[in-house]
PQR file of N, CA, C, O and H, with PARSE charges and radii, in Angstrom:
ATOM      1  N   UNK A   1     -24.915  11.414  44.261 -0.4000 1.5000
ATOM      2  CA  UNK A   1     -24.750  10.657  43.043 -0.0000 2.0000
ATOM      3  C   UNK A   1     -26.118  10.354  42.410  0.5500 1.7000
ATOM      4  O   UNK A   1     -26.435  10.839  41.324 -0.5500 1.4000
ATOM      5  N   UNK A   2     -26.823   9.638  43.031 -0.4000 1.5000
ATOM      6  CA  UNK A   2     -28.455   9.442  42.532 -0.0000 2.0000
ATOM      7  C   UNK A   2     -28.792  10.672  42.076  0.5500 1.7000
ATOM      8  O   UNK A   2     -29.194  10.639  40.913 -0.5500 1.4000
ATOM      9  H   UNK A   2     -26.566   9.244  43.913  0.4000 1.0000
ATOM     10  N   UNK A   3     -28.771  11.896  42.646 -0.4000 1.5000
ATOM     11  CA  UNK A   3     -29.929  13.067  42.176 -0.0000 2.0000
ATOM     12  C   UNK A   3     -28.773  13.692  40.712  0.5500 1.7000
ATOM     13  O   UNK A   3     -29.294  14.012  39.644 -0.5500 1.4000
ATOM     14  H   UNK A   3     -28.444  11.923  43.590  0.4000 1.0000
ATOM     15  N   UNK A   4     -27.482  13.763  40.882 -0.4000 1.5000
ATOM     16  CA  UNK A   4     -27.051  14.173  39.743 -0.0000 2.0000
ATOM     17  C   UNK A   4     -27.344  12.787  38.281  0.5500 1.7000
ATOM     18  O   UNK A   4     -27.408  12.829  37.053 -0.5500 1.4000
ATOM     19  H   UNK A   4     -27.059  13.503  41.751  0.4000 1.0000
ATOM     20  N   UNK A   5     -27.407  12.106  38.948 -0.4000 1.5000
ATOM     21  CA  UNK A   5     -27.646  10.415  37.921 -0.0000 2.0000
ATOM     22  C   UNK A   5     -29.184  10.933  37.519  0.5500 1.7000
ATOM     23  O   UNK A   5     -29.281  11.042  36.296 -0.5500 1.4000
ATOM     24  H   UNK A   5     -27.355  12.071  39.946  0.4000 1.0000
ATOM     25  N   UNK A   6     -30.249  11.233  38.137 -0.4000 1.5000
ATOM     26  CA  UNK A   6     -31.966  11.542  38.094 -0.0000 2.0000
ATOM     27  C   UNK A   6     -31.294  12.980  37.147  0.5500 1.7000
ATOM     28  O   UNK A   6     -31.185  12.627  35.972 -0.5500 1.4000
ATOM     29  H   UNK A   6     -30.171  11.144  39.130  0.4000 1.0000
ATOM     30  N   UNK A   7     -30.957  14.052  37.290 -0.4000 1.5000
ATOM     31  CA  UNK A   7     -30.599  14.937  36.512 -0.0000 2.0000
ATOM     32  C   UNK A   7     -29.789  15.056  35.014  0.5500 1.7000
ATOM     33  O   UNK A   7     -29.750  15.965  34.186 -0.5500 1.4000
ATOM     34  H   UNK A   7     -31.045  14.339  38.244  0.4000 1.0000
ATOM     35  N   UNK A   8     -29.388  14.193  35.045 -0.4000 1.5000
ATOM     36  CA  UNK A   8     -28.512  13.522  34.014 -0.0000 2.0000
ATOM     37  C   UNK A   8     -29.862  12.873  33.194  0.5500 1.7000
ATOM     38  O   UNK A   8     -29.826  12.858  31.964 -0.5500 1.4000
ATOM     39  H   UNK A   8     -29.419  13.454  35.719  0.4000 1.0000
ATOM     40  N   UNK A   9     -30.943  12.388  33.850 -0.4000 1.5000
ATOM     41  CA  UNK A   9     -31.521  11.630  32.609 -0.0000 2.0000
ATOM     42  C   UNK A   9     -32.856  12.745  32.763  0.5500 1.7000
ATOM     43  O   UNK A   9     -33.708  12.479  31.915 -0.5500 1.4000
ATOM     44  H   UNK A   9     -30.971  12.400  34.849  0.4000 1.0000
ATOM     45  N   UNK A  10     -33.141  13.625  33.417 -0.4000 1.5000
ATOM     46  CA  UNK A  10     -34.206  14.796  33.056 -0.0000 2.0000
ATOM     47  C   UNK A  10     -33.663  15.647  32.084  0.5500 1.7000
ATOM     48  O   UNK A  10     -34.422  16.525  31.674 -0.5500 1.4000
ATOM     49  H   UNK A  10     -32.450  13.841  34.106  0.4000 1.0000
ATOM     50  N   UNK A  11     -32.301  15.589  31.522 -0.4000 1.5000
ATOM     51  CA  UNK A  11     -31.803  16.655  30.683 -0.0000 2.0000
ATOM     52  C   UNK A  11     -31.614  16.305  29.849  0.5500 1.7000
ATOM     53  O   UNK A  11     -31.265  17.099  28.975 -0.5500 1.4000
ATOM     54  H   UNK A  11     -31.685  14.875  31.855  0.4000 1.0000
ATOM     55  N   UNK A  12     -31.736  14.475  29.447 -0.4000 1.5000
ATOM     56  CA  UNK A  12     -31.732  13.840  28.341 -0.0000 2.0000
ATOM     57  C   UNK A  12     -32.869  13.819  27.992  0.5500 1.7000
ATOM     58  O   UNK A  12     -32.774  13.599  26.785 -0.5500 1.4000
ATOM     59  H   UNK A  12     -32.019  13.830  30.157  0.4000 1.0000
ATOM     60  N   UNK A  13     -34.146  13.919  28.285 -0.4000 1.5000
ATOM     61  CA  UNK A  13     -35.699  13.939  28.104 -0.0000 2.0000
ATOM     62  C   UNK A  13     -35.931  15.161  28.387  0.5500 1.7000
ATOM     63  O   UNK A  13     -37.133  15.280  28.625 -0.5500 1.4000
ATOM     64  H   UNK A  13     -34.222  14.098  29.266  0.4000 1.0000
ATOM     65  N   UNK A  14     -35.230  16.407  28.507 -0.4000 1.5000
ATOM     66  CA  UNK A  14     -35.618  17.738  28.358 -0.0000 2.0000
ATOM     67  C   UNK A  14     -35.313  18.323  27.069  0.5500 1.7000
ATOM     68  O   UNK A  14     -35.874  19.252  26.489 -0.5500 1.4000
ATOM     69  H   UNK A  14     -34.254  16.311  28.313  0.4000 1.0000
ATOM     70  N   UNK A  15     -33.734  17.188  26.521 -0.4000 1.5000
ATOM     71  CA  UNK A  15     -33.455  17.752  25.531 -0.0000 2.0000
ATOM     72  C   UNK A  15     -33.795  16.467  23.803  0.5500 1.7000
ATOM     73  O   UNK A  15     -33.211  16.395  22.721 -0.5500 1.4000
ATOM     74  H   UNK A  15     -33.278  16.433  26.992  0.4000 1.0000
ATOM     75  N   UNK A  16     -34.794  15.827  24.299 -0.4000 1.5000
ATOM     76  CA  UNK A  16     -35.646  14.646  23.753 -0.0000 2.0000
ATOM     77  C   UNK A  16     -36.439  15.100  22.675  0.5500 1.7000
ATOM     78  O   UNK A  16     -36.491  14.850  21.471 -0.5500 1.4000
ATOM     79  H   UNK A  16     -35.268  15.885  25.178  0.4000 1.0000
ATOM     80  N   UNK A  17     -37.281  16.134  23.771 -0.4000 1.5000
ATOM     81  CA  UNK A  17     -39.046  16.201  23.630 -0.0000 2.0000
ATOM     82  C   UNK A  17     -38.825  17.456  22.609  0.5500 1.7000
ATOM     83  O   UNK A  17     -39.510  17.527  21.589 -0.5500 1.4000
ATOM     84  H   UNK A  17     -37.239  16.336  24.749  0.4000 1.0000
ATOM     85  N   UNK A  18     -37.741  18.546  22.953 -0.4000 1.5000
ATOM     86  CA  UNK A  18     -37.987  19.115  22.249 -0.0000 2.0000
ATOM     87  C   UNK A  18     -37.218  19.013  20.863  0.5500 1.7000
ATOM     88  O   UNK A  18     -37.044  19.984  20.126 -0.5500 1.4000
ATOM     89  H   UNK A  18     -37.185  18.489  23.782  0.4000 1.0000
ATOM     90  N   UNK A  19     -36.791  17.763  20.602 -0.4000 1.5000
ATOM     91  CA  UNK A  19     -36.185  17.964  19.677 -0.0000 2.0000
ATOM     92  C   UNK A  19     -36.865  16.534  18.237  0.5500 1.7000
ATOM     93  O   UNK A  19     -36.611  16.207  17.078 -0.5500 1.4000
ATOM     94  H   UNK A  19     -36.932  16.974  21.200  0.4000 1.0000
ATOM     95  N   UNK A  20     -38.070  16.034  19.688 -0.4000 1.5000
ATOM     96  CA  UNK A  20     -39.040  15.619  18.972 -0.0000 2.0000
ATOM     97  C   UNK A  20     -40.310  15.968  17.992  0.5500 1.7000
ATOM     98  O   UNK A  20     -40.908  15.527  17.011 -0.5500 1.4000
ATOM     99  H   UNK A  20     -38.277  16.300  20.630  0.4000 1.0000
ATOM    100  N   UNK A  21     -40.314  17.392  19.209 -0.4000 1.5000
ATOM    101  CA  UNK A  21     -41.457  18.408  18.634 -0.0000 2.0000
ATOM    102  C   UNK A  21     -40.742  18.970  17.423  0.5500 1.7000
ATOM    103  O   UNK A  21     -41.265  18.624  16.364 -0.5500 1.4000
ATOM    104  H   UNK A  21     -39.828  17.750  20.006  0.4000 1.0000
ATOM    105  N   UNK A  22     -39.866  19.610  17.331 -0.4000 1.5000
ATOM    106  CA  UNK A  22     -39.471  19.920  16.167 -0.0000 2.0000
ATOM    107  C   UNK A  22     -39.107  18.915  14.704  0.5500 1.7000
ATOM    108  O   UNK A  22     -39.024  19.187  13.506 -0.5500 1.4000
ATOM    109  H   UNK A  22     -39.441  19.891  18.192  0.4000 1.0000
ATOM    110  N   UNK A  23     -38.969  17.800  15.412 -0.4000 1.5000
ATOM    111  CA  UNK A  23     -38.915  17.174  14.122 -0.0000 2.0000
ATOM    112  C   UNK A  23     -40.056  16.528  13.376  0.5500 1.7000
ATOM    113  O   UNK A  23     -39.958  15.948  12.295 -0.5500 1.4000
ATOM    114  H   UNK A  23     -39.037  17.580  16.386  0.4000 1.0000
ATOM    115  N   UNK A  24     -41.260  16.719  14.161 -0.4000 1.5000
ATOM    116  CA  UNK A  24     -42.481  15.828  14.172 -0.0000 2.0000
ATOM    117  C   UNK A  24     -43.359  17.321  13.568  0.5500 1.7000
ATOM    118  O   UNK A  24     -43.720  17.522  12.408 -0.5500 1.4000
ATOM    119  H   UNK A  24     -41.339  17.190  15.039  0.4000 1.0000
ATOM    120  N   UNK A  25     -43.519  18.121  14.621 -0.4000 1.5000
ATOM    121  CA  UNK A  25     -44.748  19.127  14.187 -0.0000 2.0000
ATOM    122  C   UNK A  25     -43.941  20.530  13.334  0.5500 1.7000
ATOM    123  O   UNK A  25     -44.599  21.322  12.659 -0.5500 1.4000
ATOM    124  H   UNK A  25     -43.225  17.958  15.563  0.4000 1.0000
ATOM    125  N   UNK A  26     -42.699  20.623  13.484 -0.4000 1.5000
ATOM    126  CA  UNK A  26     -42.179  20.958  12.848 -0.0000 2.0000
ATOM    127  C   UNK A  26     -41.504  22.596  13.102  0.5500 1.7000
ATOM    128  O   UNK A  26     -40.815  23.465  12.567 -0.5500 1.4000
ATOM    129  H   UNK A  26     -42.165  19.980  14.033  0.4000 1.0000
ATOM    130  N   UNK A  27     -42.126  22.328  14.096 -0.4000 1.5000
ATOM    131  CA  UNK A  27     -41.916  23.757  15.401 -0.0000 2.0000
ATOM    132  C   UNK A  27     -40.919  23.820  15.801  0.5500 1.7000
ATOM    133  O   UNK A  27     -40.480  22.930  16.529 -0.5500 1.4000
ATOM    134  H   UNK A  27     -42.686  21.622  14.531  0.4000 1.0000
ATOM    135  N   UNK A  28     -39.940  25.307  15.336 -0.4000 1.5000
ATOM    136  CA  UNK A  28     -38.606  25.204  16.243 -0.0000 2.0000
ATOM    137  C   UNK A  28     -38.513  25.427  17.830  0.5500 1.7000
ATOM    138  O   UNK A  28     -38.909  26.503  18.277 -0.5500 1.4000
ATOM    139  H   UNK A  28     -40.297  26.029  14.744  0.4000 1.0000
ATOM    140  N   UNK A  29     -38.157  24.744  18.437 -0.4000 1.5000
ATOM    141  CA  UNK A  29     -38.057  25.451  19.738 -0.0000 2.0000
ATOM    142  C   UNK A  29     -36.359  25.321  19.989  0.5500 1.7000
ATOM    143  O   UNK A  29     -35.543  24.715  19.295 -0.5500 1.4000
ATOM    144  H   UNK A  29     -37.835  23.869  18.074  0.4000 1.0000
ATOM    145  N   UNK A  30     -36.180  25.970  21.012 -0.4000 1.5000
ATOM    146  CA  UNK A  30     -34.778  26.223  21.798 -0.0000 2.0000
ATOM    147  C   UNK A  30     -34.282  26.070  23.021  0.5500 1.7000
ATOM    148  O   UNK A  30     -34.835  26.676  23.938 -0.5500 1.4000
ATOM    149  H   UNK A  30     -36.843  26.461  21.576  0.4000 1.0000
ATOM    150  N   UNK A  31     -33.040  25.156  23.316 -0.4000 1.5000
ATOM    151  CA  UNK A  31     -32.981  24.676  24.858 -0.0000 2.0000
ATOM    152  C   UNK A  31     -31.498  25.420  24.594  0.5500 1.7000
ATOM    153  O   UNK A  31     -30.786  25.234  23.607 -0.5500 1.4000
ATOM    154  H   UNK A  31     -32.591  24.663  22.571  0.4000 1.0000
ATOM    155  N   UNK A  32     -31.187  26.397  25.839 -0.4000 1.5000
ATOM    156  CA  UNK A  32     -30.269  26.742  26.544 -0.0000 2.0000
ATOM    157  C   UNK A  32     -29.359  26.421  26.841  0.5500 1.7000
ATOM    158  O   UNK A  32     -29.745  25.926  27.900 -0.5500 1.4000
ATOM    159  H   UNK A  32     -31.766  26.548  26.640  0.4000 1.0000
ATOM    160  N   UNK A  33     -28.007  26.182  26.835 -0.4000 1.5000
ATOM    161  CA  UNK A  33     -27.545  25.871  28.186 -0.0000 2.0000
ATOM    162  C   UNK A  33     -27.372  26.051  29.356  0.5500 1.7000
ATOM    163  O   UNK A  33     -26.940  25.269  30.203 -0.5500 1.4000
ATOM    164  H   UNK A  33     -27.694  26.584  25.974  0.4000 1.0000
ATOM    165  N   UNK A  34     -27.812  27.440  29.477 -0.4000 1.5000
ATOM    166  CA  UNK A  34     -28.474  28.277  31.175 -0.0000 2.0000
ATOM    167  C   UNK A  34     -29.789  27.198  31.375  0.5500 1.7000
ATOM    168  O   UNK A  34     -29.870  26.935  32.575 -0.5500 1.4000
ATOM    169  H   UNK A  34     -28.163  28.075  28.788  0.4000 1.0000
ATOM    170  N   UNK A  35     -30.460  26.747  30.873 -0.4000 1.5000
ATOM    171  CA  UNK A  35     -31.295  26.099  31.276 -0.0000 2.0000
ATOM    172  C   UNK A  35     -31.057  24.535  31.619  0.5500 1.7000
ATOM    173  O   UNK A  35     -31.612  24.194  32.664 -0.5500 1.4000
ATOM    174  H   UNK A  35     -30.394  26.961  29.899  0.4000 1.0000
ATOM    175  N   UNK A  36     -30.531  23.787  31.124 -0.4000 1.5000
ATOM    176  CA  UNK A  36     -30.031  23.037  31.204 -0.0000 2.0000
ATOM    177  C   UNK A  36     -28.929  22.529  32.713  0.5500 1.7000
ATOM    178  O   UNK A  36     -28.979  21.548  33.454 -0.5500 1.4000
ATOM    179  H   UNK A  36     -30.081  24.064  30.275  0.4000 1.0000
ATOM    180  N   UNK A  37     -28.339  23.297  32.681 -0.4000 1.5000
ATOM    181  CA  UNK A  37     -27.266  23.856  33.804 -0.0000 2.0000
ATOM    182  C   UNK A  37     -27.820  24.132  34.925  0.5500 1.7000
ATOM    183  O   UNK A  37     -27.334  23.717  35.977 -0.5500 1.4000
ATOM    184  H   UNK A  37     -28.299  24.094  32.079  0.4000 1.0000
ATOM    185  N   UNK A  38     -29.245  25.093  34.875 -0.4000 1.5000
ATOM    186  CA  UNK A  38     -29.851  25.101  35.881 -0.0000 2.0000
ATOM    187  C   UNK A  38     -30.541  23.992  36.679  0.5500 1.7000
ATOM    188  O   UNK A  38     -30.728  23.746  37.871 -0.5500 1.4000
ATOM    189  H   UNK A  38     -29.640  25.430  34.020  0.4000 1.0000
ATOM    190  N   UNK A  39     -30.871  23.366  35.369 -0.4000 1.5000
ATOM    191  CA  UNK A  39     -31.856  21.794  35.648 -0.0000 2.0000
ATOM    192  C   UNK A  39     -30.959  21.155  36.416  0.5500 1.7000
ATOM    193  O   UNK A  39     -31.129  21.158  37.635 -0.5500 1.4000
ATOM    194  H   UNK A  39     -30.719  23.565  34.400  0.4000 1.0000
ATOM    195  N   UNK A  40     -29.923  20.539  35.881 -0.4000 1.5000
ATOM    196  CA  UNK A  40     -29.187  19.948  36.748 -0.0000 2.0000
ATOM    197  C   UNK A  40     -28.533  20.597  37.877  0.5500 1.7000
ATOM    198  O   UNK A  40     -28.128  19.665  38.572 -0.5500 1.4000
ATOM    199  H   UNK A  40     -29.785  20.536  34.891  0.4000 1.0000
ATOM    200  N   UNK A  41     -28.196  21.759  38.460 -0.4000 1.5000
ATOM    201  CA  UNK A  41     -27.699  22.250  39.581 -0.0000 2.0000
ATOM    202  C   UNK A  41     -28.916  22.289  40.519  0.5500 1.7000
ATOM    203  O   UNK A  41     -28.830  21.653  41.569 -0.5500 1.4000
ATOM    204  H   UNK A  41     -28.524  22.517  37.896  0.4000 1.0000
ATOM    205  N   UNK A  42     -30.298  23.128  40.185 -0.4000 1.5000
ATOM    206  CA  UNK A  42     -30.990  22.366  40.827 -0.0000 2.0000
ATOM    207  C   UNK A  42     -31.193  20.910  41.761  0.5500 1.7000
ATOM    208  O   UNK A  42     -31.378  20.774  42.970 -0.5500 1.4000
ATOM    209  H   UNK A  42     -30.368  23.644  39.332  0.4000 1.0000
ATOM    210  N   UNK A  43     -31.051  19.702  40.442 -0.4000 1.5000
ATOM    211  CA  UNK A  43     -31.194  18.846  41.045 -0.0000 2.0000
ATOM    212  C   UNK A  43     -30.303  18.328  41.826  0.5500 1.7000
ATOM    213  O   UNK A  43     -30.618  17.452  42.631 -0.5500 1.4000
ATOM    214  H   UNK A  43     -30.900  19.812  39.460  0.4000 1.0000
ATOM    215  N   UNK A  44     -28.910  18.840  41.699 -0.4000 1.5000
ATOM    216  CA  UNK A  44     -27.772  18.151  42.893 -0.0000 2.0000
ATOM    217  C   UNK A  44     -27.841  18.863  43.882  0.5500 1.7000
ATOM    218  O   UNK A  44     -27.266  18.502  44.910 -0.5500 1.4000
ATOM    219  H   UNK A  44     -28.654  19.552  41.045  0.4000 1.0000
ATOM    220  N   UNK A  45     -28.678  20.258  43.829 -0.4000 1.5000
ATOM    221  CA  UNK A  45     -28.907  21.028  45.042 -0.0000 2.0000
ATOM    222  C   UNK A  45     -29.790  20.153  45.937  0.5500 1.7000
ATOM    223  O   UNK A  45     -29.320  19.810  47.022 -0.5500 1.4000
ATOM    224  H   UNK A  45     -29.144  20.550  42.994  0.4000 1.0000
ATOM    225  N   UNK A  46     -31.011  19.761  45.595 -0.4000 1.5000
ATOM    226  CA  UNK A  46     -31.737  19.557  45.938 -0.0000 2.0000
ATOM    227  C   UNK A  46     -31.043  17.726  46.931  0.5500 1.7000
ATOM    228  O   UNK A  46     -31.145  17.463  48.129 -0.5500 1.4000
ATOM    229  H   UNK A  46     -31.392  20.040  44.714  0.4000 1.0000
ATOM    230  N   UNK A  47     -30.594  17.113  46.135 -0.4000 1.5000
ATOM    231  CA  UNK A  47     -29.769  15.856  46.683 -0.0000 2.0000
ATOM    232  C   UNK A  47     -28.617  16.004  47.822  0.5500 1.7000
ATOM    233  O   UNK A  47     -28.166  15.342  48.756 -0.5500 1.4000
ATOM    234  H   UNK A  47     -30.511  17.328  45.162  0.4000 1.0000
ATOM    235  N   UNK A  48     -28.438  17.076  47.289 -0.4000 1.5000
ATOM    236  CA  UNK A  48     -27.413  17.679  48.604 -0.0000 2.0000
ATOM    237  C   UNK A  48     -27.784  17.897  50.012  0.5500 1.7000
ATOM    238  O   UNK A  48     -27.319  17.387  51.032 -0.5500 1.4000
ATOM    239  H   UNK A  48     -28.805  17.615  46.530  0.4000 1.0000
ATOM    240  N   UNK A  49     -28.741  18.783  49.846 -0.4000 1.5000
ATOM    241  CA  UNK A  49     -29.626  19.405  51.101 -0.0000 2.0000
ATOM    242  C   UNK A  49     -30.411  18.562  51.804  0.5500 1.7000
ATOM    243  O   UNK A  49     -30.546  18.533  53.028 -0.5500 1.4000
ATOM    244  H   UNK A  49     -29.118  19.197  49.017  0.4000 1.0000
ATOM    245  N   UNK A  50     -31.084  17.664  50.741 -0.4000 1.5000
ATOM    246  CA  UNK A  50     -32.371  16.564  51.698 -0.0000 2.0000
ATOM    247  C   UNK A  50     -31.362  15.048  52.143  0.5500 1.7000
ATOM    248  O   UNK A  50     -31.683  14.145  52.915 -0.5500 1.4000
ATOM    249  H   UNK A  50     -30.974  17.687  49.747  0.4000 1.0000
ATOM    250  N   UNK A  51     -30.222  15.185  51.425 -0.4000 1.5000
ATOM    251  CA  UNK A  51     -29.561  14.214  51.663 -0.0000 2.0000
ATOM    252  C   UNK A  51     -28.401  14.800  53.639  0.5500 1.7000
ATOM    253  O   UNK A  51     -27.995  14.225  54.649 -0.5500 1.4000
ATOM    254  H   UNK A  51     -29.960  15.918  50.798  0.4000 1.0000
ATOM    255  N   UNK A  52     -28.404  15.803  53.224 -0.4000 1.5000
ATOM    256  CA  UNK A  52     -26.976  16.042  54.081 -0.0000 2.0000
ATOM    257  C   UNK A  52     -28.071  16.322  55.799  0.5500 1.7000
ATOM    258  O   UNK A  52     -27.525  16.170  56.892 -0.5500 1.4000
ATOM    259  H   UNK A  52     -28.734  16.270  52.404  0.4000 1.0000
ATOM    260  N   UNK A  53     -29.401  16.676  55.697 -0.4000 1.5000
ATOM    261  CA  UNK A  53     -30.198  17.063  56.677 -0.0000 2.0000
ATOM    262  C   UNK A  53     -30.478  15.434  57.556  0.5500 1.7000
ATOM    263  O   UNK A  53     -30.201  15.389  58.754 -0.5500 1.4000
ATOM    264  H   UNK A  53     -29.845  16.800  54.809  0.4000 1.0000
ATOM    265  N   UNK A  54     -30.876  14.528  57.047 -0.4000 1.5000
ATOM    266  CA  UNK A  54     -31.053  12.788  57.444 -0.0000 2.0000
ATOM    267  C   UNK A  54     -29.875  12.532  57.899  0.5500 1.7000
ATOM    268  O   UNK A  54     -29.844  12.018  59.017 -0.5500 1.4000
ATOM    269  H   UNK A  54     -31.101  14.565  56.074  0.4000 1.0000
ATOM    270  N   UNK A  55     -28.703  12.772  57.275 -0.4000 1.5000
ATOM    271  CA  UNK A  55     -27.470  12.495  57.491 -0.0000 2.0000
ATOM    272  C   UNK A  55     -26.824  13.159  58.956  0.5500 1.7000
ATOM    273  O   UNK A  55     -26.403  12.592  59.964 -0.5500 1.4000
ATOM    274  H   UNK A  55     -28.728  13.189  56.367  0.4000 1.0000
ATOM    275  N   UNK A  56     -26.917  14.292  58.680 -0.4000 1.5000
ATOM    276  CA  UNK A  56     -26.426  14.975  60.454 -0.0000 2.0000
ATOM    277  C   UNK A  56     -27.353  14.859  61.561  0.5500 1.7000
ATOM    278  O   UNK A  56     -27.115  15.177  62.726 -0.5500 1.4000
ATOM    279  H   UNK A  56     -27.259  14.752  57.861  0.4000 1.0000
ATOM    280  N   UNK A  57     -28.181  14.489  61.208 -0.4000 1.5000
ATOM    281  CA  UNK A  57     -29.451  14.033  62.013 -0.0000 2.0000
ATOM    282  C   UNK A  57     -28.916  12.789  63.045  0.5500 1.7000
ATOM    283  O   UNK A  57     -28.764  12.757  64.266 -0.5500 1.4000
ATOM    284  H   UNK A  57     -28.375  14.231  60.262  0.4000 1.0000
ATOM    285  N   UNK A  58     -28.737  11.935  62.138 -0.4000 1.5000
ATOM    286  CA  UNK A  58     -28.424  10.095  62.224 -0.0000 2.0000
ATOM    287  C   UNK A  58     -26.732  10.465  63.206  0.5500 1.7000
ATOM    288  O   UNK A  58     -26.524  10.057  64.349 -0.5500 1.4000
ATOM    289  H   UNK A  58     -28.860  11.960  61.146  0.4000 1.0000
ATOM    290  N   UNK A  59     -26.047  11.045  62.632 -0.4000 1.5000
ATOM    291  CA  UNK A  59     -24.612  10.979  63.378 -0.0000 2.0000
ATOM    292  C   UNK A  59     -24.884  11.745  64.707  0.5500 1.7000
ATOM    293  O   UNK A  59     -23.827  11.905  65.317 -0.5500 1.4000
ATOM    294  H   UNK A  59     -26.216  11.376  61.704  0.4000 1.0000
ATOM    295  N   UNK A  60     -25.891  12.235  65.308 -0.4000 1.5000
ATOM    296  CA  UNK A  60     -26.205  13.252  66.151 -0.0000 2.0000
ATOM    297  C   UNK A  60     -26.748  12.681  67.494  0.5500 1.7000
ATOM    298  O   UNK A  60     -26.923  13.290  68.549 -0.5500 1.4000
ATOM    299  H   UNK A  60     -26.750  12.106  64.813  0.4000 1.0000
ATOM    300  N   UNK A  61     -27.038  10.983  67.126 -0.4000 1.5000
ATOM    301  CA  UNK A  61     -28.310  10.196  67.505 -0.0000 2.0000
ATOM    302  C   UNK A  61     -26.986   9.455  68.776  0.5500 1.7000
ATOM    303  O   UNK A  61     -25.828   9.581  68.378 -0.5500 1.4000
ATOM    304  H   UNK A  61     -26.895  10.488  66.269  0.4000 1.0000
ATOM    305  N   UNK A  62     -27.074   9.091  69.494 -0.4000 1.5000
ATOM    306  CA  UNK A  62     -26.387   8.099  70.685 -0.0000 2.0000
ATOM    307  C   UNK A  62     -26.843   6.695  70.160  0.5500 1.7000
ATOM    308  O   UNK A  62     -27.893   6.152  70.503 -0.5500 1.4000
ATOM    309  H   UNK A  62     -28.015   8.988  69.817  0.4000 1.0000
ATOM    310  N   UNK A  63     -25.783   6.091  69.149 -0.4000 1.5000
ATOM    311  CA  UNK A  63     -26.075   4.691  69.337 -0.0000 2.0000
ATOM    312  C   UNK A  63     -26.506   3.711  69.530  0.5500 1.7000
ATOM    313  O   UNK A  63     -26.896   2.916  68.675 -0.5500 1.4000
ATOM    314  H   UNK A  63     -24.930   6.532  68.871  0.4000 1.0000
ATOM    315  N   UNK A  64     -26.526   3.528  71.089 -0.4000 1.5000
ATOM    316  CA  UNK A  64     -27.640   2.845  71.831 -0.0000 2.0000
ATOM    317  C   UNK A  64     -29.187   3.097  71.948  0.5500 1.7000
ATOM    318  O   UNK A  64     -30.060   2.237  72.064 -0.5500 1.4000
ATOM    319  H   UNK A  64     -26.209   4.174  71.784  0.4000 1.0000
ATOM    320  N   UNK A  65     -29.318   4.278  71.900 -0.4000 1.5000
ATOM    321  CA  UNK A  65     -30.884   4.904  71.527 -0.0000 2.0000
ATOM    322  C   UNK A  65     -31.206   4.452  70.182  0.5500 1.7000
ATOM    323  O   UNK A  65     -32.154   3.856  69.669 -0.5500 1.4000
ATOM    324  H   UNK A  65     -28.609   4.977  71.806  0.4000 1.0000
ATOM    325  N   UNK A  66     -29.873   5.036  69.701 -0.4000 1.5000
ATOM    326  CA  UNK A  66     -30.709   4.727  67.887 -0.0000 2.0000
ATOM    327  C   UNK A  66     -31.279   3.227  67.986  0.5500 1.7000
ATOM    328  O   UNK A  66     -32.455   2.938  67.765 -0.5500 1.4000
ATOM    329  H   UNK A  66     -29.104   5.521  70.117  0.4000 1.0000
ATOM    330  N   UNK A  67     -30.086   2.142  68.417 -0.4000 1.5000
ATOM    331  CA  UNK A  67     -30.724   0.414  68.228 -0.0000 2.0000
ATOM    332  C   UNK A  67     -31.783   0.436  69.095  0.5500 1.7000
ATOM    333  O   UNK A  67     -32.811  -0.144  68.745 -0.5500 1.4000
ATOM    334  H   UNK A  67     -29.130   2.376  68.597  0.4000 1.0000
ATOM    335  N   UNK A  68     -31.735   1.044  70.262 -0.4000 1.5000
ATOM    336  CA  UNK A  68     -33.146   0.554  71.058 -0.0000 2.0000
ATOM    337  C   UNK A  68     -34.521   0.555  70.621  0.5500 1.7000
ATOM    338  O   UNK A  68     -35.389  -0.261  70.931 -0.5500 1.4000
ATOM    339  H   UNK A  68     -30.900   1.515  70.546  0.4000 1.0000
ATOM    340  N   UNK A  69     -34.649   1.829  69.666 -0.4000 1.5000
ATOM    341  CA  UNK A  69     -35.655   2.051  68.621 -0.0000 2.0000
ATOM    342  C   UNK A  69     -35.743   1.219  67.543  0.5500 1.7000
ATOM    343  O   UNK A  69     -34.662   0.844  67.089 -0.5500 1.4000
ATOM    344  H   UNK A  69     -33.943   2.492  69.415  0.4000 1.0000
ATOM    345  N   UNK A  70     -37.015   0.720  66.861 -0.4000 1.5000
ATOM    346  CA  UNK A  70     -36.666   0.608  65.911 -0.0000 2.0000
ATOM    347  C   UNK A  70     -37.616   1.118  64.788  0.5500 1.7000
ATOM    348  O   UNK A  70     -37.281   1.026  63.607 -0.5500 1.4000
ATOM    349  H   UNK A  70     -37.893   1.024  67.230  0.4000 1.0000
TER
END
């Protein structure tokens, strides 16, 4: 949820800047929706993987070890 929520607002400021530049310097530029799409799949990839690796880690751990540590 967080990394698609962080992706959700990089694609609102991806699709910001350039639509600042064009209205300011007057330069067309062009955003995708392959690009866009990518941005965000990326980033739930990325939330997925670093998230799900900590996670099977922690359920893997014996309980009592885990509290004995801290």
């Amino acid at each position: 949820m967080l990394s698609t929520v962080g992706g959700l607002i990089g694609v609102t400021i991806g699709l910001l800047i350039p639509w600042l530049v064009t209205r300011l310097a007057g330069m067309p530029t062009v955003v995708t929706g392959y690009s866009l799409a990518l941005a965000l799949g990326v980033s739930m990839s990325v939330g997925i993987v670093f998230g799900l690796y900590p996670a099977q880690h922690a359920a893997n751990l014996d309980p009592i070890e885990a509290l004995r540590h801290e």
